[in-house]
VOGU-3710 file (C-alpha; in Angstrom, 3 decimals, decimal comma):
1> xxxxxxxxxx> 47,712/-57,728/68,700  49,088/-55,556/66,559  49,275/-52,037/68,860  49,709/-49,268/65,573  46,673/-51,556/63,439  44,606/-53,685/65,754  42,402/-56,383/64,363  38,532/-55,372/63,211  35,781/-58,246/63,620  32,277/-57,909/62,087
11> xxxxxxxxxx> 29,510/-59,901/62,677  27,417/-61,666/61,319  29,473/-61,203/58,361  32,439/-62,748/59,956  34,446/-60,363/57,810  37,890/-58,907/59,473  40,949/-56,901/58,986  43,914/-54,458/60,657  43,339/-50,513/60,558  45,443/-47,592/62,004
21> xxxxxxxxxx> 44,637/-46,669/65,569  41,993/-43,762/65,107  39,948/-45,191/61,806  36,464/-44,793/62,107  34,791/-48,215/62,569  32,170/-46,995/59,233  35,283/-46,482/57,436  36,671/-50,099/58,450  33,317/-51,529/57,082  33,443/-49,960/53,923
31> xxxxxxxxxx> 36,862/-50,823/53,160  35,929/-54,784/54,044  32,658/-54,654/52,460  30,509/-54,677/55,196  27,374/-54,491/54,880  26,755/-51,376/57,475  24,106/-48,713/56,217  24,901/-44,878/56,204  22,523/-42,228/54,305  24,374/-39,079/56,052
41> xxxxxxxxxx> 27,891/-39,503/54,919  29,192/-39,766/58,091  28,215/-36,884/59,414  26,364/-38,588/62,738  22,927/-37,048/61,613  20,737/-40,197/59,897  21,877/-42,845/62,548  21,716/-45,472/60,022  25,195/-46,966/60,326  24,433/-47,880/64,274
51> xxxxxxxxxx> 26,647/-50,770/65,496  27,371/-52,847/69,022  30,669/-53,835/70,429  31,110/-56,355/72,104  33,516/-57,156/75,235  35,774/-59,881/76,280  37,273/-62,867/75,645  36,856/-64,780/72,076  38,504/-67,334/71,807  36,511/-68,503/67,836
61> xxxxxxxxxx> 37,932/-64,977/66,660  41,239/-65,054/68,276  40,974/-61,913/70,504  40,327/-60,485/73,734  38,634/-57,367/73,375  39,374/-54,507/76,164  36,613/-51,743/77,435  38,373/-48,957/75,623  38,715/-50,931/72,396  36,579/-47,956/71,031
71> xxxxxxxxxx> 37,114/-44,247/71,359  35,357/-42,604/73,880  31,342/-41,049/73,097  32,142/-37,920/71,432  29,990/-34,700/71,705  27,725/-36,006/68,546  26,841/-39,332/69,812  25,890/-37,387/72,774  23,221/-35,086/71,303  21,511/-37,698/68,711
81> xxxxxxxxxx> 21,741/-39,626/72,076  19,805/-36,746/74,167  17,548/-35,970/71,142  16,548/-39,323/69,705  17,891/-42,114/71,852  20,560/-44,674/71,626  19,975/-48,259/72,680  22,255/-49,147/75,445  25,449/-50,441/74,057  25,063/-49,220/70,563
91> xxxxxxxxxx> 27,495/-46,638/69,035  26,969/-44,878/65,550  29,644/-46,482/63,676  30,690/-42,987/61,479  31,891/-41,412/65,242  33,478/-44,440/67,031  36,916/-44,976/66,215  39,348/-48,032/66,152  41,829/-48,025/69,399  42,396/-51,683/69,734
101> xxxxxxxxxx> 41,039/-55,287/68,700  37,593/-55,152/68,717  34,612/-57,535/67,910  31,777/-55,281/66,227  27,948/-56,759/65,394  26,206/-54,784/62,821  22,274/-55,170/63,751  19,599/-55,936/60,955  18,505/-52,328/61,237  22,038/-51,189/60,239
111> xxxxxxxxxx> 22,125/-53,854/57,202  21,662/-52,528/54,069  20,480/-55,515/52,582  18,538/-56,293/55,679  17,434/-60,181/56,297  14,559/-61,513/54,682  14,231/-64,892/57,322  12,351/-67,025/55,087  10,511/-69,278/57,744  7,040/-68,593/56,464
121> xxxxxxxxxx> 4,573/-71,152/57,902  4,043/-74,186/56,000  0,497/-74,876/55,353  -0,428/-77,984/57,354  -4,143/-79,141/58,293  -3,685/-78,922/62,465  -6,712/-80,866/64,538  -7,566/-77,711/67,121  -7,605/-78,283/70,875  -6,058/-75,391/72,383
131> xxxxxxxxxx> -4,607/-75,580/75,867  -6,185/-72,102/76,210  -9,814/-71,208/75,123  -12,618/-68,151/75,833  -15,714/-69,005/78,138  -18,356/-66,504/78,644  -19,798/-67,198/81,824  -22,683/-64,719/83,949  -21,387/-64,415/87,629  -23,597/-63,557/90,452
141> xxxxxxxxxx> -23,200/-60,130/91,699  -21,700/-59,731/95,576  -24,054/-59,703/98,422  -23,218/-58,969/101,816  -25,143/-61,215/103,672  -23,378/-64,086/101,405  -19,440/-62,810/101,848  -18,048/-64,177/98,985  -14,997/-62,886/96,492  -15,337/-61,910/92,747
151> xxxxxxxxxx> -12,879/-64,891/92,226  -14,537/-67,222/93,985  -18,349/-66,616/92,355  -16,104/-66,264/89,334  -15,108/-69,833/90,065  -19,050/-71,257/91,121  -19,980/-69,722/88,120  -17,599/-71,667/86,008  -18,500/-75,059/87,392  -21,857/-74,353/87,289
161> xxxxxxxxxx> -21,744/-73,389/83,429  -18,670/-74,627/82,112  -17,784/-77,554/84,603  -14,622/-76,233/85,187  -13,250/-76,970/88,242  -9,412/-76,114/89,624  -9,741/-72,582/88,896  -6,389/-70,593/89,881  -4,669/-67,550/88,777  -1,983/-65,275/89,492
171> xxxxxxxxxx> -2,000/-61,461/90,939  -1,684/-59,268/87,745  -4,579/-60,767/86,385  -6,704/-60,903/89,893  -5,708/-57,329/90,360  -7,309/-56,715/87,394  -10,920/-58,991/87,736  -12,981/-56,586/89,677  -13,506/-53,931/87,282  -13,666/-55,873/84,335
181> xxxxxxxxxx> -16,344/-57,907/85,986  -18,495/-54,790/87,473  -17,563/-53,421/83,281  -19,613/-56,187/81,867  -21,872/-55,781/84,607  -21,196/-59,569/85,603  -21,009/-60,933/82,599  -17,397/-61,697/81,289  -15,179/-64,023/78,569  -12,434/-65,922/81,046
191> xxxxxxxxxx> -9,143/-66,885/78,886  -8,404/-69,988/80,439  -5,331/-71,956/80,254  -5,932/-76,169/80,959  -2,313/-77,774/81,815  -2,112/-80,374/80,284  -0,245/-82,409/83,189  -2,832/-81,891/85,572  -6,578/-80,839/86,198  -5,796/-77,314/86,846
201> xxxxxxxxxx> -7,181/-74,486/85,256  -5,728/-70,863/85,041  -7,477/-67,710/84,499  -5,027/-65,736/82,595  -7,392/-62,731/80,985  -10,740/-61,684/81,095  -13,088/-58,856/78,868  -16,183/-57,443/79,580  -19,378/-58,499/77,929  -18,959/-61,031/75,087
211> xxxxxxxxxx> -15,116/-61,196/73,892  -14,997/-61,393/70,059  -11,550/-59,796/68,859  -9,755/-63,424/69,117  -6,996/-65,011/71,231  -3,739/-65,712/69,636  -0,957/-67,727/70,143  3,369/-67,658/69,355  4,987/-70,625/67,709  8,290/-69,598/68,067
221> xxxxxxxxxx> 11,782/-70,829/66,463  14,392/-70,344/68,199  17,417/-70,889/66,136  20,962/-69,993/66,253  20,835/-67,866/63,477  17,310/-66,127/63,135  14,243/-66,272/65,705  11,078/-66,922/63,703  7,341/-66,652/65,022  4,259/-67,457/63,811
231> xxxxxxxxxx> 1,309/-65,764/65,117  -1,951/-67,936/65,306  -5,532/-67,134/65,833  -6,066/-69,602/68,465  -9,947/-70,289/67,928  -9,119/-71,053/64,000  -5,570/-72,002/64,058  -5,003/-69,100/61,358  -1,472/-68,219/60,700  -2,595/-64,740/60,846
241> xxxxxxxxxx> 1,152/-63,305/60,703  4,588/-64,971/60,383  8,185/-62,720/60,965  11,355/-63,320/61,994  14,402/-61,552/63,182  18,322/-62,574/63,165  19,273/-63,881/66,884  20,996/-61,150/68,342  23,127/-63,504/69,816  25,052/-63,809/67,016
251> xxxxxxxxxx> 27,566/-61,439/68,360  28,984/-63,373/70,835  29,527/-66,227/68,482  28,028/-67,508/65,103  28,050/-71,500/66,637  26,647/-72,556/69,605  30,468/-73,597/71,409  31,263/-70,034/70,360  28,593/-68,806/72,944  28,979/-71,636/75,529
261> xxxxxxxxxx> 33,028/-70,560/75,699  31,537/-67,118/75,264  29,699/-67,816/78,430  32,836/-69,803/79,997  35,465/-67,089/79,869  33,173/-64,060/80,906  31,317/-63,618/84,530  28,413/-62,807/83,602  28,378/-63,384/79,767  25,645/-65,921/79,882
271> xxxxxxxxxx> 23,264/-63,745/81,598  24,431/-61,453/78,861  22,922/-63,869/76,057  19,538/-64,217/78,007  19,582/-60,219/78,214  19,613/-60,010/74,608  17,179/-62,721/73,273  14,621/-62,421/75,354  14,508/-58,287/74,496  14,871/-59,415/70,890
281> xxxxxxxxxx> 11,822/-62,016/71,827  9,951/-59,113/72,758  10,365/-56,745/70,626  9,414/-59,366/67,850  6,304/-60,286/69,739  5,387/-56,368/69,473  6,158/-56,165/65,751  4,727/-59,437/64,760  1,161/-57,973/66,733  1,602/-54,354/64,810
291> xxxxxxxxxx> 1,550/-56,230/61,402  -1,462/-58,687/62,432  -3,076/-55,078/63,792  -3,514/-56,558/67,125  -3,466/-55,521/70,709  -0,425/-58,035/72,147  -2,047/-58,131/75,301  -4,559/-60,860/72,967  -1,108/-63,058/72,835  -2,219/-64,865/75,500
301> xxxxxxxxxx> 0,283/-68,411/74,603  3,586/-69,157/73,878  5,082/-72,016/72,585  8,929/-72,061/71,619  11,339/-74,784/70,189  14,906/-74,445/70,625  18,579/-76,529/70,444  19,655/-77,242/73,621  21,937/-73,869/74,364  19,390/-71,831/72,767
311> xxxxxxxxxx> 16,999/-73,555/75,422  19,219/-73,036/78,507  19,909/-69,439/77,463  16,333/-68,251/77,089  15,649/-69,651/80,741  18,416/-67,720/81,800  20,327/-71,440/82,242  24,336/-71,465/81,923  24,790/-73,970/79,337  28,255/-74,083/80,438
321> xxxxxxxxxx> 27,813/-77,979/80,460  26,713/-78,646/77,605  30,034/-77,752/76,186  31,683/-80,764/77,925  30,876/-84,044/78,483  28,385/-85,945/79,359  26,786/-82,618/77,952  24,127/-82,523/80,704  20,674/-80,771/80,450  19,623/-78,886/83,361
331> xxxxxxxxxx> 16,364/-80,880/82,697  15,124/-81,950/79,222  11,193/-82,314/80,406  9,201/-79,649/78,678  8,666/-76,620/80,789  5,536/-74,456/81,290  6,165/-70,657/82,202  4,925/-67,621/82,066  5,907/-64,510/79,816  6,905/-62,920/83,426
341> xxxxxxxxxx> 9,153/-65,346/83,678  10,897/-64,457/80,319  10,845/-60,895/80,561  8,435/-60,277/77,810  6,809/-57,320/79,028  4,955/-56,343/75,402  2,728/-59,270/76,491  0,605/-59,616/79,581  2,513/-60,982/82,616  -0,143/-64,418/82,683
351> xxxxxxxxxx> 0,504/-65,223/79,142  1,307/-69,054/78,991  4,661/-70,142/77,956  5,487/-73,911/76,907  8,783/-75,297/75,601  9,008/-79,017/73,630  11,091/-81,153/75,752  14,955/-81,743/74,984  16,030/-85,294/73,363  19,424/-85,047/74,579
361> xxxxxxxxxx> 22,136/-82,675/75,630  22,698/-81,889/71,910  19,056/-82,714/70,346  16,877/-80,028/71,287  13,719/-79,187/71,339  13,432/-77,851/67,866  14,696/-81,861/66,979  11,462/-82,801/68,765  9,507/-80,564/67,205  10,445/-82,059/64,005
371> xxxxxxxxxx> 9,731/-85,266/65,690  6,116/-83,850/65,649  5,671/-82,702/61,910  7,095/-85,687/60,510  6,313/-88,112/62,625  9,186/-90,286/61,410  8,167/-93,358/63,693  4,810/-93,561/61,870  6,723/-93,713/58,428  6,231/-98,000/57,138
381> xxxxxxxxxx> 10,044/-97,256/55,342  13,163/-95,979/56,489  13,234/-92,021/56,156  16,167/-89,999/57,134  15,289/-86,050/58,292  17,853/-83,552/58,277  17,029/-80,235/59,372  19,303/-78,013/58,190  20,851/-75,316/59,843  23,794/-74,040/62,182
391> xxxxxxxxxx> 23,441/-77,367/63,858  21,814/-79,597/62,164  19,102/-81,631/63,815  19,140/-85,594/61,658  16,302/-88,018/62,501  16,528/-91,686/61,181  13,632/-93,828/61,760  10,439/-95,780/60,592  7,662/-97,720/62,983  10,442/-100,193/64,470
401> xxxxxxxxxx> 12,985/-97,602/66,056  13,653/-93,630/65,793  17,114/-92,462/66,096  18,410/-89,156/66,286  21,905/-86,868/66,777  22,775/-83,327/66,168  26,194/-82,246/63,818  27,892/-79,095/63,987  27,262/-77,814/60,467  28,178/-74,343/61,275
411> xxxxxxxxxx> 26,960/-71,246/59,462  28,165/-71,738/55,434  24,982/-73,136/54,767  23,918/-69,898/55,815  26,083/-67,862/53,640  28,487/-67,042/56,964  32,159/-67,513/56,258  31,884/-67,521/52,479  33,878/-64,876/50,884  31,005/-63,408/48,834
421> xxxxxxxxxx> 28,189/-64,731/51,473  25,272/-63,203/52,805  22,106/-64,196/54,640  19,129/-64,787/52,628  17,996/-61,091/51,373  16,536/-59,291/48,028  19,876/-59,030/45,799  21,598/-62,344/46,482  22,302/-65,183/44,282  19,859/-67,931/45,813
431> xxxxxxxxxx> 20,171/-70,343/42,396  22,957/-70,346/39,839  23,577/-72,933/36,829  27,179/-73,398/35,092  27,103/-74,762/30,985  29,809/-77,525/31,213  30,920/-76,442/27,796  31,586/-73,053/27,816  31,978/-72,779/31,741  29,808/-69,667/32,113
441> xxxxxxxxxx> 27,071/-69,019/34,502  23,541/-68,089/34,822  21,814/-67,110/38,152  18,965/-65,941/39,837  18,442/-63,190/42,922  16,262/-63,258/45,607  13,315/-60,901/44,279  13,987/-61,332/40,554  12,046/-64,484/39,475  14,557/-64,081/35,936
451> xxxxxxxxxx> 17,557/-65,593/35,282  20,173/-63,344/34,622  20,421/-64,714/30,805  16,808/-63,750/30,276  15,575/-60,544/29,248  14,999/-58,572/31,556  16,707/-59,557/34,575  19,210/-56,651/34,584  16,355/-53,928/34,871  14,695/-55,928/37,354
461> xxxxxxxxxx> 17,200/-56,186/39,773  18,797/-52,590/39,111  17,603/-51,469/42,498  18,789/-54,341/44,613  21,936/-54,915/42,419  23,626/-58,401/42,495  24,808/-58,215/46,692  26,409/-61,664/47,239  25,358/-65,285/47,763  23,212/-66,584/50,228
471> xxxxxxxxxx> 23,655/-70,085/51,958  21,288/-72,315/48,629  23,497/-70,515/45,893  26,672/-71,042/47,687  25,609/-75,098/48,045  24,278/-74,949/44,016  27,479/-72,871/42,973  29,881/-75,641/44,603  27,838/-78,601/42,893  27,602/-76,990/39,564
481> xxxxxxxxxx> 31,197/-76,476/39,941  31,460/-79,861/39,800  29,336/-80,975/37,239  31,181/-79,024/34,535  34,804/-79,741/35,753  35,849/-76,826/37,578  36,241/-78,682/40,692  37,643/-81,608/41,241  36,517/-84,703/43,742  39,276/-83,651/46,412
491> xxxxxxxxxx> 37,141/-80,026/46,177  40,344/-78,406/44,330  39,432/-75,594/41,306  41,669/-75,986/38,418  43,670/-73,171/37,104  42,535/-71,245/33,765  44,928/-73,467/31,484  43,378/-77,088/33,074  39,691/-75,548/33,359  39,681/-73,703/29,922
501> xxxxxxxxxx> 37,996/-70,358/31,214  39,112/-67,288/32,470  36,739/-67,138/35,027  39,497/-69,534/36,883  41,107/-66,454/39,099  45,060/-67,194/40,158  44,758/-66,725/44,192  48,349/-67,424/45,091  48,675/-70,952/45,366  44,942/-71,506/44,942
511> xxxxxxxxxx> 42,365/-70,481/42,265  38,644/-68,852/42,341  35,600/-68,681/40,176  34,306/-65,641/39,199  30,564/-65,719/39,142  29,844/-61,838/38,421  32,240/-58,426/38,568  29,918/-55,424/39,391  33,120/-53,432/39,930  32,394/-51,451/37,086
521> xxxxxxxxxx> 29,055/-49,925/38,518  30,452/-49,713/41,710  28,848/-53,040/42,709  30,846/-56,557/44,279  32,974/-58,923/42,944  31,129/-61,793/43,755  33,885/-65,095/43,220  33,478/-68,832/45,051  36,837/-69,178/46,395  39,570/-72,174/47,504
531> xxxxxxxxxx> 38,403/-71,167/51,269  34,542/-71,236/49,973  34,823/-74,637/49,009  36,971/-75,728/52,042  34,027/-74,265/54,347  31,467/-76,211/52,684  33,154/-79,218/52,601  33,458/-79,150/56,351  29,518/-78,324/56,828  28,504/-81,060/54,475
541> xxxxxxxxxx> 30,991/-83,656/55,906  29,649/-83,177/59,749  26,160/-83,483/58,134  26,686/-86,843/56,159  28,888/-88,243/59,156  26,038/-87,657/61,583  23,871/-89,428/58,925  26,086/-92,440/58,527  26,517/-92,836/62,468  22,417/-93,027/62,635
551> xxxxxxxxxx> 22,699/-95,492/59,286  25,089/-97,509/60,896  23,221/-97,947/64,719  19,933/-98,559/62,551  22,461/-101,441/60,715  21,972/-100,176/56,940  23,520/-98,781/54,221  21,046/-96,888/52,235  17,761/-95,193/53,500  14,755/-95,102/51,763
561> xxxxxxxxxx> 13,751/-91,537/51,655  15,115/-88,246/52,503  13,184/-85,189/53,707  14,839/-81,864/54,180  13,744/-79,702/57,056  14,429/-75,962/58,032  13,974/-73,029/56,642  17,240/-73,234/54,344  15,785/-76,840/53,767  13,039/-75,864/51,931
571> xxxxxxxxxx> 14,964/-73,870/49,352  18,109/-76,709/48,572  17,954/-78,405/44,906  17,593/-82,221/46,057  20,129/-82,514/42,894  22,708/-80,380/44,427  22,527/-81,530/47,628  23,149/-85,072/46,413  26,659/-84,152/44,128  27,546/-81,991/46,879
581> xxxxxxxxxx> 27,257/-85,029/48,892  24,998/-83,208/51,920  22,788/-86,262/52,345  22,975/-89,955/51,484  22,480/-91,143/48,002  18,530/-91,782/47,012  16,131/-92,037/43,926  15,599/-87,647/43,457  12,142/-87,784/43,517  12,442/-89,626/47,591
591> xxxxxxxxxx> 14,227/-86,510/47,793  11,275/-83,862/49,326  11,361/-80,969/51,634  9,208/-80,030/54,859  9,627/-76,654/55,093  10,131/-75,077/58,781  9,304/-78,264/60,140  10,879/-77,582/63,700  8,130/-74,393/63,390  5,355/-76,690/62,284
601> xxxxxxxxxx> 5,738/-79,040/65,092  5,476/-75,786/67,272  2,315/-74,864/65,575  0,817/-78,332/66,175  1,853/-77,929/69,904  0,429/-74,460/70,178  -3,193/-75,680/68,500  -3,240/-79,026/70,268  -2,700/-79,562/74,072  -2,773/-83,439/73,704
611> xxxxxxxxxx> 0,130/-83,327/70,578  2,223/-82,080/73,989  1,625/-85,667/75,974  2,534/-87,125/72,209  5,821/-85,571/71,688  6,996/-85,559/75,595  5,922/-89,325/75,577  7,991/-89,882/71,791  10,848/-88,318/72,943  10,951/-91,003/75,805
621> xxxxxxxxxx> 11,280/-93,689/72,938  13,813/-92,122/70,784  17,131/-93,290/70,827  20,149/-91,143/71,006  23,518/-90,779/69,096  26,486/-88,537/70,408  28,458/-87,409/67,197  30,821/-85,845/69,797  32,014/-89,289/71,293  31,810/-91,828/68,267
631> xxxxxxxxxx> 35,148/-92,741/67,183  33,083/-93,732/63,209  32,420/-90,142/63,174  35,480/-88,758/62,187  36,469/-91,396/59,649  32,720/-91,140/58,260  33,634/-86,960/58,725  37,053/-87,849/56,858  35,473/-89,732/53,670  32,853/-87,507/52,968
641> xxxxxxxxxx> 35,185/-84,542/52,637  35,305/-85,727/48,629  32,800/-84,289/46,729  30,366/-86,794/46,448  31,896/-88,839/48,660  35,377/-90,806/48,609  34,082/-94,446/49,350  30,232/-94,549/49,565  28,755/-95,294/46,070  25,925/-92,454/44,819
651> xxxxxxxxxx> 24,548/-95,171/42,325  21,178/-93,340/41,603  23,014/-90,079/41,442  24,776/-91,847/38,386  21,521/-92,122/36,733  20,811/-88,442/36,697  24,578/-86,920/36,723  27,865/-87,509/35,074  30,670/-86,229/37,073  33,712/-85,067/35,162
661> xxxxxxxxxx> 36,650/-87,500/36,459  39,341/-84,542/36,724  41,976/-84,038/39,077  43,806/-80,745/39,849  46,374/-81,097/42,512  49,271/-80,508/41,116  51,325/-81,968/44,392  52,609/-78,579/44,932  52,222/-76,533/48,790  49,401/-76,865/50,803
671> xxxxxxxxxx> 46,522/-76,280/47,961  42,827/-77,028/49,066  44,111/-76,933/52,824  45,999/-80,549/52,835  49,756/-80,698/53,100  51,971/-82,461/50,419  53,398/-85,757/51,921  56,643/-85,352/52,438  58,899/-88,395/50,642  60,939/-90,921/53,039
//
């Protein structure tokens, strides 16, 4: 560390850089381009530019951070703290100054461009058969010649009307039977939950009189990244509201080893993770009710999906083996809680909780889920899903066999660690197209249905402004780059002179292409840059490997369909995906996307208590492929580092694509992160 200008890490942004002992940490954001909102000027009065430190040791980022990496509260944070509250841990941004290296997450709330987490619910036609359903029932009233409890004529009355039988429940919701009951003067609607493992039955709410403002139900998603949730009328199976919110987690570490050596090197720092997605859990279930315009105590279900940290961390579960061989799962069976259990106090303390079982230490249960939606062992040909993300879940499988692994991706697809990235939000470049001739480009925003060579465009998007690139723009930019010679197959972009364009930027020893300069209306430079490409090439390569390793256990060469999963998934040109070499090479139009399928298959779960005995009895049949121990995987990591790919043929990509034969390593230094072999 550098004691006169420590070192400044934002997340999610992963941006960084040395300032003077004493800057304010707004002031480091601005000068990095951080996205961190202020309305006040610094002055501590709006509260807008709110961030949270973080403490300990990081080993992804390099640094340990100290307690008094921060100034101390000054008398301003103090009264906006007295008058209008500060969440514990949070500091406003324009007060707090730098004293040593520190590790800073910028919420959503303090984004400017705040996230738009595009995990809307696909539509899919669900059979209903709810593990929890509503049963009005008349129970007889007490008499004290017969000395009975209100549970236990609640109970009689069930069997005798409903031929329920197994009736249980817990306190909260007995403590809270005898004056609903004496309310609807005996007459009641019973919530009750049916486990699916055995005959019992739990009462987990009750109304007065006939019930008829609906029962709901979560399908949660919870990735790395974001946490999405769709909330479903659980009569109808009605995606009555879908939201989502970025994992808070993402402050101690954008991958999931980030969090498990996050979790490793600090006493308590797992607990620490738990802490802060289950409140961010919570507080989504409360917002997701507000913008259905329902009571949350009518979320009466939960069912989430989850990688396998994700999974251990939400149960409060140190996942510290799962970072080491034989990555070991506390248990992979599915689990069935309660949202006391979590911590979710927005909800009421009987609502049901279920997670998908785990396949493996490193296939989750969000791999399951996709299991679920897709059903790949149904499929009569070979069909490869990849669900797309931080990790990246990959099925391979037809009616003969299911395979399945998990590759580190990491967050580029995302638009983390890309120069100009950004998570998916209105302003960003989501599309972009390069003419091979003249080597300019044309792109399209998130919120602007115009390209930017259309009329139009600029007015339309004057309020957002052009803000960066998001994780399907970054993937599109790299491929077009390739199509019209700007990049060569090693992933090197030629100079100005060998490229023809001045949009080829000199960066030392390397070279960038400049997409779009807003400097002139005080807006980004927004450039794809030698360390862009680098970044993507490593996320594609782990993704392809994994692919391969399932290809070559299933003894083939070529699959016969792809489907892309995820929420990013669902917005990826097959076309660019295929030059970029992502997946393996197919006819285009086998080339089709699922959508959120990890959320679907928790939607099917959540409608359907007997797709639960399905999925926990598939998982039993699918076989398993550690990327972390194959010795193909780095040679099949290795080879698809070339853009395609440097040995596997992408025949039918040929049919659609030329790619420009060029070559732009000059031999010189360490361009495009490989050293120059040294002569004997």
């Amino acid at each position: 560390m550098s004691e006169e200008h420590p070192l400044v890490v934002f997340t999610p942004s992963g941006k960084r850089g040395r300032f003077p002992v004493g800057t304010p940490v707004l002031t480091a954001a601005r000068q990095l381009g951080v996205d961190l909102d202020s309305v006040c000027g610094g002055r501590g009065i709006c509260s807008k530019c709110q961030i949270t430190p973080s403490y300990g040791e990081f080993p992804k980022h390099g640094v340990t951070v100290s307690d008094d990496a921060l100034s101390e509260w000054n008398k301003v944070e103090e009264r906006y703290d007295q008058k209008r509250g500060l969440k514990t841990g949070r500091r406003l941004g324009c007060q707090a100054t730098v004293q040593s290296d520190v590790v800073i997450d910028v919420p959503p709330e303090s984004q400017v461009h705040r996230q738009v987490v595009r995990k809307a619910a696909t539509a899919r036609a669900i059979e209903m058969a709810p593990a929890t359903r509503l049963h009005y029932v008349e129970v007889e009233e007490p008499d004290m010649h017969v000395p009975t409890g209100d549970f236990e004529r609640l109970a009689r009355a069930l069997t005798a009307q409903w031929d329920v039988h197994n009736l249980s429940t817990d306190l909260s919701t007995l403590s809270q039977l005898q004056p609903v009951l004496r309310k609807g003067s005996w007459k009641i609607t019973a919530a009750l939950h049916k486990d699916h493992k055995s005959d019992e039955t739990r009462l987990i709410a009750a109304w007065p009189g006939l019930h008829e403002g609906g029962v709901y139900g979560l399908a949660i998603d919870l990735g790395s990244t974001t946490v999405a949730a769709h909330l479903t009328n659980l009569e109808t199976g009605e995606v009555v509201a879908s939201s989502g919110i970025m994992n808070p987690q993402i402050r101690f570490g954008e991958d999931l080893m980030s969090r498990v050596s996050y979790a490793m090197m600090n006493a308590g720092g797992d607990a620490e993770m738990t802490k802060a997605v289950r409140e961010a859990i919570d507080t989504l279930a409360k917002e997701i009710a507000a913008e259905a315009q329902i009571d949350p105590a009518l979320i009466l279900e939960l069912v989430f999906v989850c990688n396998p940290v994700m999974h251990h961390l939400l149960l409060g579960i140190d996942p510290v083996e799962l970072g080491q061989a034989p990555f070991a799962l506390a248990t992979s069976e599915s689990m069935s809680l309660t949202a006391r259990d979590l911590d979710l106090t927005c909800l009421r303390p009987a609502a049901q909780v279920y997670l998908l079982p785990c396949i493996a230490g490193h296939v989750g249960a969000d791999a399951a889920a996709v299991a679920l939606s897709e059903e790949p062992g149904k499929s009569e040909d070979l069909v490869l899903v990849v669900d797309v993300g931080t990790n990246a879940e990959i099925l391979l499988g037809n009616t003969e066999r299911v395979l399945a692994c998990s590759s580190p991706t990491g967050p580029a697809f995302e638009g983390a660690q890309i120069s100009s990235g950004q998570r998916a939000a209105p302003g960003a470049i989501e599309a972009i197209r390069i003419d091979p001739v003249s080597k300019e480009p044309r792109f399209r925003v998130i919120g602007c249905e115009l390209w930017s060579d259309e009329d139009g465009f600029w007015e339309q998007t004057a309020a957002t402004g052009i803000t960066g690139i998001c994780g399907s723009g970054i993937i599109e930019a790299v491929a077009e780059l390739r199509i019209a010679g700007l990049l060569d197959p090693s992933g090197l972009i030629g100079s100005a002179e060998a490229t023809g364009t001045p949009r080829s930027l000199a960066e030392g020893r390397t070279h960038a292409y400049l997409i779009h300069d807003g400097s002139a209306d005080g807006g980004p430079t927004i450039t794809v840059t030698q360390g862009d490409i680098r970044a993507i090439q490593l996320a594609k390569s782990a993704l392809y490997a994994g692919a391969r390793l399932l290809m070559d256990e299933m003894g083939v060469d070529k699959v016969d369909r792809v489907v892309l999963a995820g929420a990013f998934g669902a917005h990826i040109s097959p076309k660019h995906a295929m030059v970029l070499g992502m997946i393996p090479d197919v006819p285009l139009d086998k080339v089709t996307s699922a959508g959120n399928a990890a959320g679907t298959g928790a939607r099917i779960a959540l409608c359907n208590i007997n797709a639960r005995a399905e999925i926990e009895r598939v998982v039993g049949e699918i076989t398993k492929v550690e990327t972390a121990i194959e010795p193909k995987f780095q040679e099949h990591f290795v080879n698809a580092n070339a853009i395609p790919h440097a040995t596997d043929p992408f025949p039918e990509l040929a049919q659609v694509v030329t790619l420009p034969q060029v070559g732009f390593n000059t031999g010189g230094g360490e361009e495009g992160g490989r050293r120059r072999r040294r002569r004997g």
